[in-house]
C-alpha positions in Angstrom: 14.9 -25.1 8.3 14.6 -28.2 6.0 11.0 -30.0 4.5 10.4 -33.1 5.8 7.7 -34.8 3.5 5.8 -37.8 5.5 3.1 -40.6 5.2 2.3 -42.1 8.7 5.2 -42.3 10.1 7.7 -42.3 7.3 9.1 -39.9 5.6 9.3 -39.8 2.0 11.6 -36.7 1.4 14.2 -34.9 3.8 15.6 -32.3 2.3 19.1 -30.5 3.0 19.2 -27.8 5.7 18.7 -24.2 4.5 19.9 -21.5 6.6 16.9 -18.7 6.9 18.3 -15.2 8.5 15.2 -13.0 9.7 16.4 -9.5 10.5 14.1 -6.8 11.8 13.2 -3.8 10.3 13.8 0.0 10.9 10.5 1.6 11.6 11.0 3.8 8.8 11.7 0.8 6.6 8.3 -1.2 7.9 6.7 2.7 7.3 7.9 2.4 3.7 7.0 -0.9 3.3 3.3 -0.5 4.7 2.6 2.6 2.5 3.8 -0.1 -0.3 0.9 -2.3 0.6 -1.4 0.7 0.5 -0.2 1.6 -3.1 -1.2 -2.1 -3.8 -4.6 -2.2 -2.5 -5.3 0.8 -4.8 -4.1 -1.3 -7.6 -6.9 -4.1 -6.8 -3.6 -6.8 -5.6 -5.6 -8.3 -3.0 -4.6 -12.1 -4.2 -1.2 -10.6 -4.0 -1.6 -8.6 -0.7 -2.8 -11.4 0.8 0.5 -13.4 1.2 1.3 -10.3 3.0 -1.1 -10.9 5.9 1.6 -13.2 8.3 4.2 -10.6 8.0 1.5 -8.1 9.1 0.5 -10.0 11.9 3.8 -10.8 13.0 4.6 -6.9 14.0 0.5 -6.1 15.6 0.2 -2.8 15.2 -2.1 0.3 14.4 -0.7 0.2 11.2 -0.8 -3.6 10.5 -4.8 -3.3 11.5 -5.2 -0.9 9.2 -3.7 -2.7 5.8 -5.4 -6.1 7.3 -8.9 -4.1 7.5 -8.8 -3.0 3.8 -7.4 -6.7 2.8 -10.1 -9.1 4.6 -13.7 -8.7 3.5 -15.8 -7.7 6.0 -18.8 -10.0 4.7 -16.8 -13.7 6.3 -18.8 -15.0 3.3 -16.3 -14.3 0.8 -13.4 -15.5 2.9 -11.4 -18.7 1.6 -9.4 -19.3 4.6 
């Protein structure tokens, strides 16, 4: 992966490769790390919690839904994005 920074058609700042190595998690380990986020939610982290939401959605699940249920608002009103 590299950032490529661009204005029309050129590019303003390249930067060097980086090499990104995504590994996939035991199901206890994701278990663990859900029942994390649920420990967070009690602790009023939603800001935090919420730069959780694309590794939630990248493994759709029952278990996903459930975090992402106590995380988005359910008036749309107060979303942001």
């Amino acid at each position: 992966m590299r950032l490529t920074a661009k204005k029309a058609n050129q590019i303003l700042y390249r930067s060097e490769w980086t090499d990104i190595l995504v590994g996939a998690l035991s199901q206890e380990t994701r278990d663990a790390w859900v029942q994390s986020l649920y420990t967070e939610i009690k602790m009023n982290s939603r800001g935090v919690l919420s730069n959780r939401v694309p590794s939630l959605l990248a493994w759709p699940d029952e278990k996903a839904l459930a975090v992402l249920l106590k995380v988005i608002p359910a008036n749309t009103t107060e979303c942001t994005n």
